[in-house]
C-alpha positions as CSV (number, residue, x, y, z in Angstrom):
1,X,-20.8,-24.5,30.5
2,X,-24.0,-24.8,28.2
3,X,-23.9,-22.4,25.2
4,X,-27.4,-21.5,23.6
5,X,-28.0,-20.8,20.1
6,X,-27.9,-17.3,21.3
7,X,-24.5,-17.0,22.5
8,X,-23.1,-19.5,19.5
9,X,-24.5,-16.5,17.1
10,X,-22.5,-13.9,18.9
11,X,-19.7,-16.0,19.4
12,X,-20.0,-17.0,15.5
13,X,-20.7,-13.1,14.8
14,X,-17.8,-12.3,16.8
15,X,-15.3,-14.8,14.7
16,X,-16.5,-13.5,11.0
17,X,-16.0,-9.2,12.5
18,X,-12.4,-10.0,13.5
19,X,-11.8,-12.0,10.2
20,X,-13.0,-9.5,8.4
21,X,-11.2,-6.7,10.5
22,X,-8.0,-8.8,10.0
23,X,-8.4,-8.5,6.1
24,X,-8.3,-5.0,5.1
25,X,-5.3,-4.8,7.8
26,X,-3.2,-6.8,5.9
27,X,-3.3,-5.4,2.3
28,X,-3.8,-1.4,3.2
29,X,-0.2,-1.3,3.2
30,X,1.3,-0.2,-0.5
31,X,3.9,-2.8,-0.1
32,X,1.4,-5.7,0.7
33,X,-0.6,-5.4,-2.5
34,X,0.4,-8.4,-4.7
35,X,-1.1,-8.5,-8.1
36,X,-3.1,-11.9,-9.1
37,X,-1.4,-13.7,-11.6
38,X,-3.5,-13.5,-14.8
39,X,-3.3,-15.2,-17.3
40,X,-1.0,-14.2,-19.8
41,X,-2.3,-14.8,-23.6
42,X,-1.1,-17.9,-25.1
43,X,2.2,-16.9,-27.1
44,X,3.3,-14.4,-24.9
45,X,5.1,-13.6,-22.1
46,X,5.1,-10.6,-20.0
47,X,5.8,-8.4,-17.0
48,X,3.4,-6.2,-15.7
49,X,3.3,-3.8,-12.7
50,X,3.4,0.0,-11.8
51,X,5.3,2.9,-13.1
52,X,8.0,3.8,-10.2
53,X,7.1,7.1,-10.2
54,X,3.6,7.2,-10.8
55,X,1.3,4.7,-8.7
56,X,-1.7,5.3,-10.4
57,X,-0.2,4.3,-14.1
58,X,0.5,0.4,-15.0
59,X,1.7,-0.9,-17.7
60,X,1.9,-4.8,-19.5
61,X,5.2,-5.3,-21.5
62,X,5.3,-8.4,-23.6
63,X,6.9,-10.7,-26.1
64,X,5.7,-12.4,-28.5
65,X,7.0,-15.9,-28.2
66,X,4.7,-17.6,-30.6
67,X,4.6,-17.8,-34.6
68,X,2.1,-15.5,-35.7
69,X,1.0,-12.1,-34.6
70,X,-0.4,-11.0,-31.3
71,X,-2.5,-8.2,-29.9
72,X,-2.8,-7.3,-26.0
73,X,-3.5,-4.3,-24.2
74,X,-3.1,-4.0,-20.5
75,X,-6.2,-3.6,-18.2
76,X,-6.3,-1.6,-14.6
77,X,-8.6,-2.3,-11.9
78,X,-9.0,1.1,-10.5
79,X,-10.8,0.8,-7.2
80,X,-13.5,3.5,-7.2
81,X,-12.2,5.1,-9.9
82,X,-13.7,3.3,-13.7
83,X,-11.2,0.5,-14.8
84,X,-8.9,1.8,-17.7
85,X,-7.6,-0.2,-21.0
86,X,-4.2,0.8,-22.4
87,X,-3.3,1.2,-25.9
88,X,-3.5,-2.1,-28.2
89,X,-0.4,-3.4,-29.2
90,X,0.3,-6.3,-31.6
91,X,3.8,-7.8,-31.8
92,X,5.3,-9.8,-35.0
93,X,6.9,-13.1,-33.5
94,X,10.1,-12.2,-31.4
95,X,9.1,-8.2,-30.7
96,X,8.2,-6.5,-27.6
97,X,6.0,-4.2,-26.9
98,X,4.5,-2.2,-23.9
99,X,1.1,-1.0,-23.1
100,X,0.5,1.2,-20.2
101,X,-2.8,2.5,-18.9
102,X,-3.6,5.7,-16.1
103,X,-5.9,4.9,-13.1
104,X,-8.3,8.6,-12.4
105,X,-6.8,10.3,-9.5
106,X,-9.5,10.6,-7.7
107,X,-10.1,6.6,-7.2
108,X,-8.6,4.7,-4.9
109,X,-5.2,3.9,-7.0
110,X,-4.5,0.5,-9.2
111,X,-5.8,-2.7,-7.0
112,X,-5.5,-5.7,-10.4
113,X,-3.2,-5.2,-13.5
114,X,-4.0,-7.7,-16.3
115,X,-3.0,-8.6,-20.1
116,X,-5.5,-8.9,-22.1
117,X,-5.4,-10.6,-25.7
């Protein structure tokens, strides 16, 4: 069978609409979301995710591991709602600290949560 540059564009076509119908499949469900892994500022270490009883509010809680003082804040992608900055937060070596930050309710919920320094 002979395929013309016709049929390898549908056929091509056909591969990139299931692809992409595969996609949104796989991370619609609320338990499929996984967060990227940002990078944390140098010094710190911290645990991020979203309040158990409130999906649309994340939070960023840190320690400072390093020898001088550090500032972060946590930072929500929001979907269609605008992307939100929690409070700033700077930790003396060896404290903790937590910021947390509330995605608008009438966006599409928290899709990234990052630190920022």
């Amino acid at each position: 069978m002979k395929l013309t540059a016709t049929g390898m564009k549908a056929t091509a076509a056909a591969t990139v609409m299931v692809a992409a119908l595969a996609v949104p499949a796989a991370t619609s469900s609320p338990t499929a979301i996984a967060y990227a892994a940002a990078a944390v500022p140098p010094g710190l270490s911290c645990d991020t995710g979203k309040h158990a009883n409130d999906e649309y509010t994340g939070y960023a809680l840190c320690r400072n591991n390093g020898g001088a003082p550090q500032t972060f804040w946590v930072h929500l992608v929001c979907g269609w709602a605008p992307d939100v900055d929690g409070e700033h937060v700077t930790l003396n070596p060896g404290q903790s600290g937590q910021s947390t930050a509330h995605c608008g309710r009438l966006g599409t919920g928290i899709g990234e949560i990052s630190v920022q320094p």
